[in-house]
Backbone as numpy.savetxt, mean C-alpha at the origin, in Angstrom:
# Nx Ny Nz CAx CAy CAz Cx Cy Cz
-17.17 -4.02 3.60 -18.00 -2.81 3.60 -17.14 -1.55 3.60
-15.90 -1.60 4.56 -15.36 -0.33 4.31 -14.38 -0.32 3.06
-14.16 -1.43 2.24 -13.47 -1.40 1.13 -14.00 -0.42 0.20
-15.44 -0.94 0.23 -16.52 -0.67 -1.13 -17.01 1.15 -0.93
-17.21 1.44 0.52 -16.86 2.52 1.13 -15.93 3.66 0.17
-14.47 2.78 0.45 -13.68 3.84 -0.04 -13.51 4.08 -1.62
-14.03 2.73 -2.11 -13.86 2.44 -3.98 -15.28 3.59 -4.22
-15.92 4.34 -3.22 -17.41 5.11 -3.56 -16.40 6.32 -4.01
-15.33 6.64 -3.63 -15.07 8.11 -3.75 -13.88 8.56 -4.95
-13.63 7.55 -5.88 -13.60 7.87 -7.02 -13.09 6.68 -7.96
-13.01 6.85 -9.66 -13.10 4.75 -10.32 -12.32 4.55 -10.16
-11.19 5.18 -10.01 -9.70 4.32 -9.88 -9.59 3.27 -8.78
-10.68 3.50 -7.85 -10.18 3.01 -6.47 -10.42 1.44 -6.79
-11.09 0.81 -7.40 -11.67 -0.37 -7.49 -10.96 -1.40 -7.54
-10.33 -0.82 -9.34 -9.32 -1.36 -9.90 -7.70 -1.61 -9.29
-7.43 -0.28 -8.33 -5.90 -0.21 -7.48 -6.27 -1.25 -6.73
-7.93 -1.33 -5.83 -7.45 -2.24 -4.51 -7.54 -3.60 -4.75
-8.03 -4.04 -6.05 -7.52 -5.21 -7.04 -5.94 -5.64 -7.13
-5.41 -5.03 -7.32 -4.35 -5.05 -8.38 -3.33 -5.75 -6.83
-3.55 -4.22 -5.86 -2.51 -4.18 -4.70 -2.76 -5.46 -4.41
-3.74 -5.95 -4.04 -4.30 -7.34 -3.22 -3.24 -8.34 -3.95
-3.15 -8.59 -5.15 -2.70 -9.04 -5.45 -1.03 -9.06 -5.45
-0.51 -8.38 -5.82 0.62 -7.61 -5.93 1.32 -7.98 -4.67
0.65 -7.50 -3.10 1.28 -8.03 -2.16 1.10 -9.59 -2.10
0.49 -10.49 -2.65 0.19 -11.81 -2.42 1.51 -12.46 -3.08
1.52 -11.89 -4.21 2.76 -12.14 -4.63 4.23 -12.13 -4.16
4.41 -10.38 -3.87 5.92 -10.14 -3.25 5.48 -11.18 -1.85
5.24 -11.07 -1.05 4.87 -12.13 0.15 5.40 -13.61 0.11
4.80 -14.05 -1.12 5.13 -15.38 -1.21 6.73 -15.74 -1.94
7.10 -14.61 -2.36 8.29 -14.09 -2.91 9.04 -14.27 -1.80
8.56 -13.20 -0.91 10.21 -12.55 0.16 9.63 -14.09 0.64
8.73 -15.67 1.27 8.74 -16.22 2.03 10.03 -17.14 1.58
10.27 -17.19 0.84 11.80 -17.72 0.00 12.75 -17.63 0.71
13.34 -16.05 1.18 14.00 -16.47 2.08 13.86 -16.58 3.63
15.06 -17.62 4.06 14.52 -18.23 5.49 14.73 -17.67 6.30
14.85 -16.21 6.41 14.54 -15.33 7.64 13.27 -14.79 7.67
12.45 -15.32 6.72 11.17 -15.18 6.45 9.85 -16.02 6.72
11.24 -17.60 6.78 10.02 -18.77 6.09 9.07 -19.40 7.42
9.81 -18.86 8.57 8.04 -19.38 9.80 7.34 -17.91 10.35
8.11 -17.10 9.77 6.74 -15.54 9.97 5.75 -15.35 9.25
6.36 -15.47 7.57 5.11 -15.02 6.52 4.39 -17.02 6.17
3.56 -16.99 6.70 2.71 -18.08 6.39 1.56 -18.23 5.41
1.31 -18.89 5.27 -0.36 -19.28 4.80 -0.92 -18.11 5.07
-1.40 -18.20 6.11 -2.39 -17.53 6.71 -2.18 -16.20 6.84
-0.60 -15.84 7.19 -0.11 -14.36 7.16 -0.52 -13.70 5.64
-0.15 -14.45 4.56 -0.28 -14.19 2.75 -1.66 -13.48 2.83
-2.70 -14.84 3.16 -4.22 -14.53 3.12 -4.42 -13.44 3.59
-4.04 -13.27 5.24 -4.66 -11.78 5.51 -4.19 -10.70 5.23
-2.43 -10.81 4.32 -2.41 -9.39 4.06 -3.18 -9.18 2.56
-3.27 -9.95 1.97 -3.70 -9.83 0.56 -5.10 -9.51 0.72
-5.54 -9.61 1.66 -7.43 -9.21 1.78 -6.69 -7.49 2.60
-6.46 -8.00 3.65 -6.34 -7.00 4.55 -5.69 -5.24 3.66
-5.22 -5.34 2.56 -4.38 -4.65 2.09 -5.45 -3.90 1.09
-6.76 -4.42 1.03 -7.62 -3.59 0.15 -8.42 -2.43 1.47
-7.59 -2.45 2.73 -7.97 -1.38 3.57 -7.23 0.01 3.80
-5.95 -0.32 3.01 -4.78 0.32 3.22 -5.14 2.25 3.15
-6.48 2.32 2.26 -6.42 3.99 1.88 -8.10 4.15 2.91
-8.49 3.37 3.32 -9.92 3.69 3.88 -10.51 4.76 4.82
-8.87 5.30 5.20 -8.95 6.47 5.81 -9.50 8.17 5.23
-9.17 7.51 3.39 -9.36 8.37 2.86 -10.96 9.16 2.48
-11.78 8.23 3.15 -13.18 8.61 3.15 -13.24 10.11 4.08
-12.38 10.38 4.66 -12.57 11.89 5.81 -11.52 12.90 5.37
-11.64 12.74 3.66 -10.72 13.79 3.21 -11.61 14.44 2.48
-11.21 15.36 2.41 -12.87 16.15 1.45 -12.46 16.28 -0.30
-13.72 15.97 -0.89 -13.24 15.73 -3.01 -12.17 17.05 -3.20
-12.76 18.31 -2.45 -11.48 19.27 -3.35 -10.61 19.07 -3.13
-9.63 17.87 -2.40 -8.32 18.00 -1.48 -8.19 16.25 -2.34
-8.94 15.46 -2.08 -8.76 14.36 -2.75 -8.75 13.93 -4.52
-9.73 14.66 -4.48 -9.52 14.50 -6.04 -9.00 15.72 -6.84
-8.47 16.67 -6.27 -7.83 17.64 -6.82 -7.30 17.26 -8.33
-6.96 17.85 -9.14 -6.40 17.64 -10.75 -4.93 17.93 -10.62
-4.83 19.26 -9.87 -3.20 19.62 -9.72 -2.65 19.56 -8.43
-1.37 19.71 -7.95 -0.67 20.20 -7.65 -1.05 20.11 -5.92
-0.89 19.75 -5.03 -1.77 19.86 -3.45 -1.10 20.98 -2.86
-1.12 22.25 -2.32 -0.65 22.84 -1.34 -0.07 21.91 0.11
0.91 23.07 0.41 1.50 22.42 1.48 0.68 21.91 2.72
-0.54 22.76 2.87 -1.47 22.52 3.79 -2.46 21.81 3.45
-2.51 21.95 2.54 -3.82 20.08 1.43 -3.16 19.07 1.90
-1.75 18.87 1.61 -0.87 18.07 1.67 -0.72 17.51 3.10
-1.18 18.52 4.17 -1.11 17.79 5.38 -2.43 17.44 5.67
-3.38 17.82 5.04 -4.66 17.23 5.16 -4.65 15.89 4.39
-4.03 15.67 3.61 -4.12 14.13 2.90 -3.44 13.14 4.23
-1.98 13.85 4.80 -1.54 12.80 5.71 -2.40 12.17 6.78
-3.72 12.91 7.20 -4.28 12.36 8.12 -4.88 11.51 7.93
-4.66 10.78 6.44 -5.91 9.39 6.12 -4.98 8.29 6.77
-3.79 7.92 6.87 -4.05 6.82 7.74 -3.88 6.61 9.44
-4.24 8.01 9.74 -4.24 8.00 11.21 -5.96 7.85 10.97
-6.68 8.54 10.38 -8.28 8.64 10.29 -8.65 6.69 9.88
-8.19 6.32 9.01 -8.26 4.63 8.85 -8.04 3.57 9.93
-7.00 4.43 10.77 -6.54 3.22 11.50 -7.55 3.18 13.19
-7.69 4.66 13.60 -8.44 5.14 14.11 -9.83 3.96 13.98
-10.51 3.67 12.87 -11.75 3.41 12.72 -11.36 1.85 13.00
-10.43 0.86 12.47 -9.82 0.07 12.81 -9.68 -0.72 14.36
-9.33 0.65 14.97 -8.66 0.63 16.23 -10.19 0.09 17.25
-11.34 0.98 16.54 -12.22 0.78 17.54 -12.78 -0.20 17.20
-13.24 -1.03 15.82 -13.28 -2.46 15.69 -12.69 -3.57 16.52
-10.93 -3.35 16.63 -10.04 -4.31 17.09 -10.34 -4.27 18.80
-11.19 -3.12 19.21 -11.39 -3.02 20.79 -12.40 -4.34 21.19
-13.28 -4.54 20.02 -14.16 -5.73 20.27 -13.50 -7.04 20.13
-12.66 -7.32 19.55 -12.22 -8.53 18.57 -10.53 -8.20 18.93
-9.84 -8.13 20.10 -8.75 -8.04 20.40 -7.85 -8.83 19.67
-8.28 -10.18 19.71 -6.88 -11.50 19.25 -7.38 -11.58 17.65
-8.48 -10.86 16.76 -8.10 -11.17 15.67 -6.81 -10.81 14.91
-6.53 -11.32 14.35 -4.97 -11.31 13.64 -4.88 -10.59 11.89
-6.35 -10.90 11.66 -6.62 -10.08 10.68 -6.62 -8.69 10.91
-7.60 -8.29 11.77 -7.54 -6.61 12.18 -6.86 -6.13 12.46
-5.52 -7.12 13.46 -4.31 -6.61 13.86 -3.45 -6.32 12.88
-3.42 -7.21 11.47 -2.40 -6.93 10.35 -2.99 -5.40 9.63
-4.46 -5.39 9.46 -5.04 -4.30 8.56 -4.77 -3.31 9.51
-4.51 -2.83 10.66 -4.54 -1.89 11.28 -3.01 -1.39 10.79
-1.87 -2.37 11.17 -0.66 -2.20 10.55 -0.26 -1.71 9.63
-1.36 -2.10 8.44 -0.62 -1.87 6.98 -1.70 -0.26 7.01
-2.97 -0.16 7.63 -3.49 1.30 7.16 -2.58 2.64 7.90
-2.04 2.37 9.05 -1.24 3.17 9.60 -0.24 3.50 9.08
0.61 2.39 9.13 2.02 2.51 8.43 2.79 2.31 6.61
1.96 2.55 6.52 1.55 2.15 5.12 2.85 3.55 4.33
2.93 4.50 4.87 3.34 5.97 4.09 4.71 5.89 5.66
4.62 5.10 6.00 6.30 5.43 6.28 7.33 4.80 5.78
8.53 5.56 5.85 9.73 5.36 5.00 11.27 4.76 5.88
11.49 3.94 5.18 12.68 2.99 5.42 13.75 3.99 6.28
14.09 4.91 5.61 14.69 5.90 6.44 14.17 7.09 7.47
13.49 6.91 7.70 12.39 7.55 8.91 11.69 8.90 8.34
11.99 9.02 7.48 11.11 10.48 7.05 9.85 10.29 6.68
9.38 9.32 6.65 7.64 8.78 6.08 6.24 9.81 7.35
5.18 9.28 7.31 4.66 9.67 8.60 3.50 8.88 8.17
2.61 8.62 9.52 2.42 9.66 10.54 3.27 9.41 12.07
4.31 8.39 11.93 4.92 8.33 13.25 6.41 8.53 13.06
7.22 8.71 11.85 8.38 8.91 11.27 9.10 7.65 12.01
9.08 6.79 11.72 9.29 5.41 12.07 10.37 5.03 10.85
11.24 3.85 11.36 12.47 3.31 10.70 12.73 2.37 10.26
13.28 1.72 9.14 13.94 0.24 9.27 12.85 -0.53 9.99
13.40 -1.88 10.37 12.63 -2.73 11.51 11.30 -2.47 12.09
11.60 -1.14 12.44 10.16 -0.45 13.58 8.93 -0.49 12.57
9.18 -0.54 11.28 7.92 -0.05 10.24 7.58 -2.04 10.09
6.35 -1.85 10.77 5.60 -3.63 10.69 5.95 -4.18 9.44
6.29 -5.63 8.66 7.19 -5.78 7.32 5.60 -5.49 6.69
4.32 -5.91 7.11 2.86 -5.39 6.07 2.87 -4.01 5.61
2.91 -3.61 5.85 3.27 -2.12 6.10 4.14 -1.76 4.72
5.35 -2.36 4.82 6.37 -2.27 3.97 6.21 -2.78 2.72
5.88 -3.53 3.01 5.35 -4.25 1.62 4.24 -3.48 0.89
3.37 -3.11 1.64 2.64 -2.59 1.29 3.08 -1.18 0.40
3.75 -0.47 1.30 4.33 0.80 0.41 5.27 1.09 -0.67
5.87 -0.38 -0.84 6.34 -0.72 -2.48 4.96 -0.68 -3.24
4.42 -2.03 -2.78 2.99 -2.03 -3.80 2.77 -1.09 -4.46
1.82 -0.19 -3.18 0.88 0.95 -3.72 2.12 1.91 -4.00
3.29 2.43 -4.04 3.65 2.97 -5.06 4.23 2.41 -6.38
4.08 1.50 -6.51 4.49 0.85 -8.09 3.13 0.93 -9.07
1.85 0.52 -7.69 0.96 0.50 -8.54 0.25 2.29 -8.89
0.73 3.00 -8.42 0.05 4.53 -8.16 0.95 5.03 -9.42
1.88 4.72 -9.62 2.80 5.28 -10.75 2.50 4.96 -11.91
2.05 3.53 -12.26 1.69 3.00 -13.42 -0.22 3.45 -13.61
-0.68 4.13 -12.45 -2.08 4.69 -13.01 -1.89 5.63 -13.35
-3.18 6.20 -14.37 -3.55 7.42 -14.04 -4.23 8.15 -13.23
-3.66 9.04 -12.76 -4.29 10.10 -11.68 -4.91 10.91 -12.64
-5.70 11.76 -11.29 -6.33 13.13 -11.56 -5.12 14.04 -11.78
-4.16 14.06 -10.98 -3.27 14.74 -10.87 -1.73 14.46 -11.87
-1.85 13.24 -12.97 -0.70 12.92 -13.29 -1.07 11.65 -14.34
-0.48 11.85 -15.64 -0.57 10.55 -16.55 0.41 8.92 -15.63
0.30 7.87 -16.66 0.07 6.60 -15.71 1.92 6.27 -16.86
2.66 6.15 -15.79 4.24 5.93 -16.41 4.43 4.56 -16.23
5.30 4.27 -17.67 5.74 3.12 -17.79 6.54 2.38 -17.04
6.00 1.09 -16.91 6.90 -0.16 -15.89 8.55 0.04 -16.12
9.30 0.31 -16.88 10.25 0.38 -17.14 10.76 2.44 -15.66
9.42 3.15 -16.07 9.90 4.30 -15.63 9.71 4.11 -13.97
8.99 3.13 -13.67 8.33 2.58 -12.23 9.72 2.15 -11.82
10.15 1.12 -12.15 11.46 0.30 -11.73 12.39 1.22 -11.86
13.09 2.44 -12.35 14.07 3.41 -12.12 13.69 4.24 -10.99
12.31 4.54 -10.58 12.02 5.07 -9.50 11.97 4.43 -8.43
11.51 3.08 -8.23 11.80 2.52 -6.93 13.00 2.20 -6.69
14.11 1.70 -7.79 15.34 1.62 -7.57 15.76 3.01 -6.61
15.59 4.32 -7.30 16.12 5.28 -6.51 15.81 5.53 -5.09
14.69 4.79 -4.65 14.18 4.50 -3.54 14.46 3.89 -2.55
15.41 2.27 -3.36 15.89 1.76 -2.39 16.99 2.00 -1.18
16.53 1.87 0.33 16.70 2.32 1.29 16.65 3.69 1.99
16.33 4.28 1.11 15.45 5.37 1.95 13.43 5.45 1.63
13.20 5.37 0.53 11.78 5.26 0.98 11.33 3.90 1.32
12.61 2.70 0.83 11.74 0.90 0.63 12.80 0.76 1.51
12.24 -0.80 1.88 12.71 -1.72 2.40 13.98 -2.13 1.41
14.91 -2.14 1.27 16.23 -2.37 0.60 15.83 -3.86 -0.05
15.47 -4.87 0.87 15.46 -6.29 0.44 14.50 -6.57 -0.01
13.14 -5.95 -0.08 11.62 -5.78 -0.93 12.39 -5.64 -1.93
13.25 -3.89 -2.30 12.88 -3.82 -3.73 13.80 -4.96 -4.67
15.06 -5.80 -3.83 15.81 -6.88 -4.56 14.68 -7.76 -5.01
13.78 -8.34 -3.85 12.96 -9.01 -4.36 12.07 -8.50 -5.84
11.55 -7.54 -5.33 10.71 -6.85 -6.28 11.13 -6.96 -7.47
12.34 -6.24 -7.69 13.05 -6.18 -8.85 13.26 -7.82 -9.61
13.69 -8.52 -9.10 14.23 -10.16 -9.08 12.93 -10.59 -10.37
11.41 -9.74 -9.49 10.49 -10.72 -10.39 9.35 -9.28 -10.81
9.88 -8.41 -11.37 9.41 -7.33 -11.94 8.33 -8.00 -13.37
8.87 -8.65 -13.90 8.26 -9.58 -15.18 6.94 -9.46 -14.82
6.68 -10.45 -13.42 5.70 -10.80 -13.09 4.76 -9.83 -12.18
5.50 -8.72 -11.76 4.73 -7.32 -11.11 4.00 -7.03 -12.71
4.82 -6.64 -13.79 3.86 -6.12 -14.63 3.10 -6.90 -15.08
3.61 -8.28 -15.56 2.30 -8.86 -16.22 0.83 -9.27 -15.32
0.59 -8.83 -14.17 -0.19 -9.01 -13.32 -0.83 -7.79 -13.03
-0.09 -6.57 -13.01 -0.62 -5.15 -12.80 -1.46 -5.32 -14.81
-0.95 -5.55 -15.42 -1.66 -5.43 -16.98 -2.71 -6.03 -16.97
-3.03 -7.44 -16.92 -3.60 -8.45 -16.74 -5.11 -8.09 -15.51
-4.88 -7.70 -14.69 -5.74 -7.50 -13.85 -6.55 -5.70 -14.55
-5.76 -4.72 -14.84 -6.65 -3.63 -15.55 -6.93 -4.12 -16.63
-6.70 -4.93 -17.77 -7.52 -5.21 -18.95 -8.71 -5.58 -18.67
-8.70 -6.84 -17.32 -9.54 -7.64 -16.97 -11.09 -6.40 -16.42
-10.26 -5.61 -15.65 -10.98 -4.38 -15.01 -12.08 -3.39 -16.15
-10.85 -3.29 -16.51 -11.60 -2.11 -18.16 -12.22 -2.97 -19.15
């Protein structure tokens, strides 16, 4: 319900929280390869981030259309009104998880809607968090949705080629990514695009 919620407030949303779902199901089962990985990310860990990960922007329902769907350019103070979507997401989260303490699902979606926009080198927000400290859902997550945000089109920006995606997250690695995501990432890029393609044809 709060997926479908947030896919109400403009078309792109439908198709991204498609794509991401997937996208992390993938890198996931990717990074479980290696064995500093292989009894954390499980079965069951895959499943709930790959559902859990179509919650990641739901915060964005308490941003208002002129600030969200803007065409150009956000002011510096728009710009801090956008940061409050995943404190506003996780927030709504938070008071779900008050009923349902030991679910493990809510506990991962709370993770990835919060931390979702912080950065490997601590400059991200809303808690400017580091390395390690940033939950690995989370991380994963913020490769995703920026590989997949680059290759759309925005209101604000035409949709750049997989080739121009992979020079930008490269420049990324270790200060906005996880260093060992984007090896992975990169390792099986083939299969990031033919799955990001594959799923919008399917869409459109």
């Amino acid at each position: 319900a709060l997926t479908k919620l947030s896919e109400s407030r403009d078309d792109e949303t439908g198709a991204h929280i498609e794509r991401v779902s997937e996208l992390c199901k993938i890198l996931a089962e990717k990074l479980r390869q290696n064995k500093i990985f292989t009894d954390y990310i499980t079965d069951n860990y895959i499943d709930n981030l790959s559902k859990a990960s179509a919650l990641h922007d739901i915060g964005k329902v308490g941003i208002p259309d002129n600030i969200l769907l803007k065409p150009g350019k956000l002011t510096p103070e728009e710009f801090n009104i956008i940061k409050q979507h995943p404190t506003i997401g996780s927030n709504i989260l938070a008071e779900i998880q008050a009923k349902y303490p030991n679910n493990k699902f809510l506990a991962l979606g709370y993770n990835i809607v919060h931390y979702h926009h912080e950065k490997w080198d601590g400059s991200g927000y809303p808690n400017g968090l580091a390395k390690d400290k940033i939950p690995l859902s989370a991380r994963i997550m913020a490769l995703v949705d920026v590989y997949d945000a680059l290759r759309s089109k925005r209101v604000y920006k035409d949709a750049y080629s997989h080739e121009k995606c992979l020079d930008i997250i490269k420049q990324g690695r270790g200060s906005h990514f996880d260093p060992m995501l984007v090896d992975v990432f990169l390792e099986n890029e083939v299969l990031f695009r033919k799955t990001f393609d594959q799923i919008t044809e399917r869409v459109n």
